[in-house]
C-alpha positions as CSV (number, residue, x, y, z in Angstrom):
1,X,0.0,0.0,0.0
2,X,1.4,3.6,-0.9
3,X,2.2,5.7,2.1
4,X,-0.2,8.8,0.6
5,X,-2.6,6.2,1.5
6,X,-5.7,6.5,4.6
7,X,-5.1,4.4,7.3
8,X,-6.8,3.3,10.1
9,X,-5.9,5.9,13.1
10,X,-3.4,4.7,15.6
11,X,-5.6,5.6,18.4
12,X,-8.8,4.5,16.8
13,X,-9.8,8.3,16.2
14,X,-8.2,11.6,14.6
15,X,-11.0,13.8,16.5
16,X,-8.3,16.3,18.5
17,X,-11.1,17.1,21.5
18,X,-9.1,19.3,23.4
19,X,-6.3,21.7,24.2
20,X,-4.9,22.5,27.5
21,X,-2.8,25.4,28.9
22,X,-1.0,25.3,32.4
23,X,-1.2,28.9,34.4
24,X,0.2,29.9,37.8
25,X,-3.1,32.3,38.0
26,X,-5.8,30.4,36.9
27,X,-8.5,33.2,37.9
28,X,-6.7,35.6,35.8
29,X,-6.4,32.8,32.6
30,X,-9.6,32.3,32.7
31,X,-10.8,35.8,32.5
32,X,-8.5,36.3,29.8
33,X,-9.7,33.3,28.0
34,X,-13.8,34.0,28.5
35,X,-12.9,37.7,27.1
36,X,-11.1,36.0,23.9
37,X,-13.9,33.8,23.3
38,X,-16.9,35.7,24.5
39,X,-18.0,33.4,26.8
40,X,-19.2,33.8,30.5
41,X,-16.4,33.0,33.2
42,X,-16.5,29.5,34.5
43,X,-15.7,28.9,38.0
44,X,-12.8,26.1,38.5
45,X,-13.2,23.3,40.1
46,X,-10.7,21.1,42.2
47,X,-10.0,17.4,40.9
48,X,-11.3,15.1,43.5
49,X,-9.2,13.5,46.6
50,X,-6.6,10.8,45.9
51,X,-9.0,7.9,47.3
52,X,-11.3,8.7,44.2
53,X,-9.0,10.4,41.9
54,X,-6.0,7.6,42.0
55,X,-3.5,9.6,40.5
56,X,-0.7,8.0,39.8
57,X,2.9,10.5,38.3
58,X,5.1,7.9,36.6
59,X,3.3,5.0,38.3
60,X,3.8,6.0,41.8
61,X,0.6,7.4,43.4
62,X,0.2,11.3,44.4
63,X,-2.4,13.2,46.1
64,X,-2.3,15.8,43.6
65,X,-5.4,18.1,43.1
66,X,-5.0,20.4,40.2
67,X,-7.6,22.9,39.7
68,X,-9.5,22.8,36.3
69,X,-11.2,25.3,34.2
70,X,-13.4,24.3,30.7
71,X,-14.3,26.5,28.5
72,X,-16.3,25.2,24.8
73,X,-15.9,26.6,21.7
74,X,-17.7,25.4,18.3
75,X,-14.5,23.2,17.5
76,X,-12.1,22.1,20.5
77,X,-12.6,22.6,24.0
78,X,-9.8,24.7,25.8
79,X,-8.9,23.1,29.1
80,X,-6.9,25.9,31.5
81,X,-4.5,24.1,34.5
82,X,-4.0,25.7,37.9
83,X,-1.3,22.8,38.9
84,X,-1.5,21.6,42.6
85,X,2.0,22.0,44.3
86,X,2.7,18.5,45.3
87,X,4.3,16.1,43.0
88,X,2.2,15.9,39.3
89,X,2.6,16.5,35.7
90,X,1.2,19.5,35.7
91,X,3.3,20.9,38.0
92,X,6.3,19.6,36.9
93,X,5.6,21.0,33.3
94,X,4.4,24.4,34.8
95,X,7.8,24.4,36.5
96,X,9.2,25.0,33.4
97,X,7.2,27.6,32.1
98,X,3.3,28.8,31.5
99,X,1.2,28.3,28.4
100,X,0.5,25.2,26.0
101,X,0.7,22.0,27.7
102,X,-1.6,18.9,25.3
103,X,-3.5,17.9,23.4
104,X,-6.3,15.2,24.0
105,X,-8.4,12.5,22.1
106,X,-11.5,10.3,23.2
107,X,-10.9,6.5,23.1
108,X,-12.7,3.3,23.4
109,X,-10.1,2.0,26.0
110,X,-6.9,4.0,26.8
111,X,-5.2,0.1,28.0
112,X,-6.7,-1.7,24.3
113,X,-5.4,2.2,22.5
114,X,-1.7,1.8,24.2
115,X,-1.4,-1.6,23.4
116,X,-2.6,-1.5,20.1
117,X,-0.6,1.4,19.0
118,X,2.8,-0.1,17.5
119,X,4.7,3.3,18.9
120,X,6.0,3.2,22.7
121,X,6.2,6.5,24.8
122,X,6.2,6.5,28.3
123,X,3.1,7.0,30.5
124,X,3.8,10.5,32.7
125,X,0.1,10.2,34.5
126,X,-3.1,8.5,35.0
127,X,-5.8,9.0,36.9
128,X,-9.8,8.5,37.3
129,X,-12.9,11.1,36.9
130,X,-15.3,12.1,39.5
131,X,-18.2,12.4,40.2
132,X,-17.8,11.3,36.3
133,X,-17.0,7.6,35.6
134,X,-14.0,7.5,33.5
135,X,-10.1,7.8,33.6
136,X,-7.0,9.4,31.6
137,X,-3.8,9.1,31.1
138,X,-1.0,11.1,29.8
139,X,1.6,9.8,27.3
140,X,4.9,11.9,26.9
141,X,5.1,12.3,23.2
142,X,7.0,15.6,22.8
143,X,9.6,14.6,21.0
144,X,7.8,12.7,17.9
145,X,4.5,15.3,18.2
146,X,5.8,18.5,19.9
147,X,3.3,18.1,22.5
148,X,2.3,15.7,25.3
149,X,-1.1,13.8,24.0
150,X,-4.1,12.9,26.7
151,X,-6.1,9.7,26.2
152,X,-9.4,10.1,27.7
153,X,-11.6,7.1,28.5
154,X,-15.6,7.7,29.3
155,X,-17.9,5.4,30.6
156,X,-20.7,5.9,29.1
157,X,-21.8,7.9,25.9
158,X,-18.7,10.6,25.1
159,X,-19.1,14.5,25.0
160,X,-20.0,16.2,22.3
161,X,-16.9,18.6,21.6
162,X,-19.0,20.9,20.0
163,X,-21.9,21.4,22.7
164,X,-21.4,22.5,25.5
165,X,-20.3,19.9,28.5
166,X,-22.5,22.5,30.8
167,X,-23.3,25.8,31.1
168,X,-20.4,28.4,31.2
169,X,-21.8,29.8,34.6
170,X,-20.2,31.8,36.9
171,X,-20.3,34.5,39.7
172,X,-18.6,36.9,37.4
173,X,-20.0,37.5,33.7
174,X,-18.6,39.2,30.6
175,X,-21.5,40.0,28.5
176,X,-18.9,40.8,25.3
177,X,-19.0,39.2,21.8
178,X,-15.7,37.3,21.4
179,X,-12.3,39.5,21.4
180,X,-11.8,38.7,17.3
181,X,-15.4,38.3,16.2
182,X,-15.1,34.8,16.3
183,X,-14.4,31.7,19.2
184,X,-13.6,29.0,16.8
185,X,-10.2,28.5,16.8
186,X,-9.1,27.3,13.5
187,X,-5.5,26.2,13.6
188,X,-2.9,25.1,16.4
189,X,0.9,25.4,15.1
190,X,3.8,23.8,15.9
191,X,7.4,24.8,15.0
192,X,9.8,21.7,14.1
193,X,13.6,21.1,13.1
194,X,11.9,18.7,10.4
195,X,8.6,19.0,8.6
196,X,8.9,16.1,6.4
197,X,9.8,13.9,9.3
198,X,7.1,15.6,11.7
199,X,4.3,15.4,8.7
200,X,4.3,11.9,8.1
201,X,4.6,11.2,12.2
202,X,1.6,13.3,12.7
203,X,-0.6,11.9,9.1
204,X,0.5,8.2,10.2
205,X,-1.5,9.1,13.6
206,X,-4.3,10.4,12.7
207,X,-5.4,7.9,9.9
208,X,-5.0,10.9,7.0
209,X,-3.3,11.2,3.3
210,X,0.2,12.8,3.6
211,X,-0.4,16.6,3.2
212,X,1.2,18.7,0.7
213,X,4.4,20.3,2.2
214,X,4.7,24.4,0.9
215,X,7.9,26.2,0.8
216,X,7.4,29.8,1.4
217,X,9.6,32.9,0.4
218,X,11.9,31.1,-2.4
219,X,12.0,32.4,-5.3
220,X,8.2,32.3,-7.7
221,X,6.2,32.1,-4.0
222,X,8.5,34.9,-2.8
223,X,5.1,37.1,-0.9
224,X,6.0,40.3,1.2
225,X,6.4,39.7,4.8
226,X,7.8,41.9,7.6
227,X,9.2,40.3,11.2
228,X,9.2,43.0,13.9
229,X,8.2,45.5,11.3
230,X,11.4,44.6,9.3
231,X,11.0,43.2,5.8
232,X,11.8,39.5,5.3
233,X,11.7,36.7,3.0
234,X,9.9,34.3,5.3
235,X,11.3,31.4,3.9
236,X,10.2,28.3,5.4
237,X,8.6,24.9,4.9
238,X,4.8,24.2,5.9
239,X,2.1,21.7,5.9
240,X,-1.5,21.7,7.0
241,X,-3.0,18.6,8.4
242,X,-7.0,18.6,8.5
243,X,-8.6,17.3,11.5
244,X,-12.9,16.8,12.3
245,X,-12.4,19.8,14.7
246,X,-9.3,22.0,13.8
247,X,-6.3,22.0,12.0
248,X,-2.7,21.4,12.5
249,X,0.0,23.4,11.0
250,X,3.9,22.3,11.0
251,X,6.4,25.1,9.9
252,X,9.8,24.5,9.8
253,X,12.0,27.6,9.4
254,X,15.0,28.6,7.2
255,X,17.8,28.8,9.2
256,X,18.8,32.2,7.2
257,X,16.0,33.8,7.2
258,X,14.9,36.3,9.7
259,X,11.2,35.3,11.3
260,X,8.9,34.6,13.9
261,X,9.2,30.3,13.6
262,X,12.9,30.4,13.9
263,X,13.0,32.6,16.6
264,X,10.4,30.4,18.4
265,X,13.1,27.6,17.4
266,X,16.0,29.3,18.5
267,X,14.5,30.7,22.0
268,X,12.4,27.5,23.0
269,X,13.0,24.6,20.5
270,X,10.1,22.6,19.1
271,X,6.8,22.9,20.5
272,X,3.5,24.4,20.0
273,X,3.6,28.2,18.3
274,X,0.4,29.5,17.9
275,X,-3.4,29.3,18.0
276,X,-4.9,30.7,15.1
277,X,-8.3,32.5,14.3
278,X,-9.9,33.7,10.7
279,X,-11.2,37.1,11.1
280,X,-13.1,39.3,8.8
281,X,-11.0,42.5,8.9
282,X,-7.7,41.3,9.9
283,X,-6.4,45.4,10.0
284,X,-9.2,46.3,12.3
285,X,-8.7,43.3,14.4
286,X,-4.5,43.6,14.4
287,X,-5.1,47.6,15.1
288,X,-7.6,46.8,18.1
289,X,-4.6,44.5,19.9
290,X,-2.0,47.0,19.4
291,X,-4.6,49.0,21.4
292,X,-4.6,46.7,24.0
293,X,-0.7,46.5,24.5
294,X,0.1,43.8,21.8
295,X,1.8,44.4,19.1
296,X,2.1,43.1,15.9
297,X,5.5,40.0,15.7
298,X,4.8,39.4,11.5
299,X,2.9,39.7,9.0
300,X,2.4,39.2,5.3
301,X,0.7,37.4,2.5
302,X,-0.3,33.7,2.0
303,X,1.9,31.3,0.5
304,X,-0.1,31.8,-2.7
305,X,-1.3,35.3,-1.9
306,X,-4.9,34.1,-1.6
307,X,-5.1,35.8,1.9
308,X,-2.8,37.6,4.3
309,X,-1.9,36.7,7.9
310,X,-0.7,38.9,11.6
311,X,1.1,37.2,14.3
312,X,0.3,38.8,17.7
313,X,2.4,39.2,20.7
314,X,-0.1,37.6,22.8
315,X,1.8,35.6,25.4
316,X,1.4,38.4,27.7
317,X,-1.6,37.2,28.5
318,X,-2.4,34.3,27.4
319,X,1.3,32.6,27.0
320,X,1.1,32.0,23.4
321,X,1.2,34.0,20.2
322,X,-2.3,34.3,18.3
323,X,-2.2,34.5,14.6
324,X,-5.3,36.3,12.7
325,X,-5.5,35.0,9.5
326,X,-8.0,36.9,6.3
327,X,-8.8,35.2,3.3
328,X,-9.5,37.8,0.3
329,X,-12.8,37.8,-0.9
């Protein structure tokens, strides 16, 4: 069988549910987060006691009660982490610095989906849901996927990701439409040393056709750009890898050309680089956040010049860039 071909995905499903975000202040996050997405403010809630919870960091059991924030959105639902201070993965990767933290799928049966899936990573934490009936584990993936993946097991029918699990109540309200018109978050991005290598990692998981890699800012696709409001070729190499609820981007930089991706490279290594959102005036939406204190990292043209793009210097607040994205009419 070709490679290019559909398989069967390793996990049994290539539905990305959920992203999740580790914070030191999760009351301020989550403001943040239900003013970006025009939502009311959740309260968080505290993961049960170890007799129920069973949590278990690298297979040796830990009280740890991490503090939990949901928040839905008509594609993925965004999970925020306040981490408890006793020994647990969410602590230890909050140790080394706020923001992005997984990525999470629903399965069948997170023992069958382990054993079934022909690649080996180590298991950083399990636990169990409740009141809910259900468990979870963590499997540390980072350096195949950029990212730490969740395996979520429910007994009983599984959430719909895009309805609500329950009402987005709270004793504080914001009664705003979302921050950038929208709340669907279109695209998460990760920056890699190897596209090629990283695309067919990430289309063997998820069941899909090899996506077509671009190569931006050589010469015929050569689209203006400007990095920190210097002009710049851009030059990289890019896929896009389509998922039921939002889509994955891989960029992997030129090592001689000035941008956003290869400083993320050179300051933090691989990992996730931004969230993105399509917007309907990307000026008006890029002038409003320079209004608000963040400015404007790059910008520039599509690949093919059928849109135009802004990186924003979000992480002030929300500990990751946020790209708004405009395709021309």
């Amino acid at each position: 069988m070709a490679e290019s071909l559909i398989r069967k995905p390793k996990l049994g499903t290539n539905e990305i549910n959920q992203i999740a975000f580790v914070f030191n202040d999760l009351e301020k996050a989550t403001i943040s987060f239900a003013k970006l997405l025009g939502s009311t403010i959740p309260k968080p809630f505290i993961t049960a006691p170890e007799e129920f919870s069973r949590v278990k960091h690298y297979g040796q059991p830990t009280p740890a009660r991490n503090k939990l924030v949901f928040l839905d959105t008509p594609g993925v639902q965004v999970e925020l982490i306040g981490p408890d201070t006793v020994p647990n993965l969410m602590r230890e990767c909050l140790n080394r610095g706020e923001g992005f933290n997984h990525i999470a799928f629903d399965v069948d049966n997170i023992a069958e989906a382990i054993a079934e899936w022909d690649e080996k990573y180590t298991v950083a934490q399990t636990g169990e849901f409740h009141p809910d009936k259900g468990r979870y584990a963590f499997l540390d993936t980072r350096e195949r996927y950029k990212t730490y993946i969740e395996l979520l097991e429910h007994e009983g029918p599984k959430p719909n990701p895009n309805v609500p699990l329950s009402p987005l109540t709270g004793d504080k309200q914001y009664e705003g439409r979302p921050l950038l018109g929208t709340n669907k978050i279109a695209q998460i991005a990760f920056v890699v040393k190897d596209v090629k290598e990283a695309q067919s990692a990430w289309c063997n998981m998820l069941g899909v056709e090899h996506s077509t890699i671009f190569h931006s800012g050589f010469e015929g696709v050569n689209k203006v750009a400007e990095y920190n409001g210097q002009p710049t070729t851009g030059r990289s190499h890019f896929t896009f890898i389509q998922t039921p609820h939002i889509q994955v981007e891989l960029v992997q930089p030129d090592q001689d050309s000035p941008s956003t991706w290869l400083e993320h490279l050179e300051k933090h290594g691989e990992g996730l680089h931004h969230i993105a959102f399509f917007v309907d005036s990307l000026d008006e939406k890029r002038d409003s956040l320079n209004s608000l204190g963040f400015p404007t990292i790059q910008e520039g043209l599509f690949y093919d010049g059928s849109g135009k793009y802004a990186y924003m210097d979000t992480t002030s607040e929300y500990s990751v860039i946020i790209e708004l994205l405009e395709m021309f009419k």
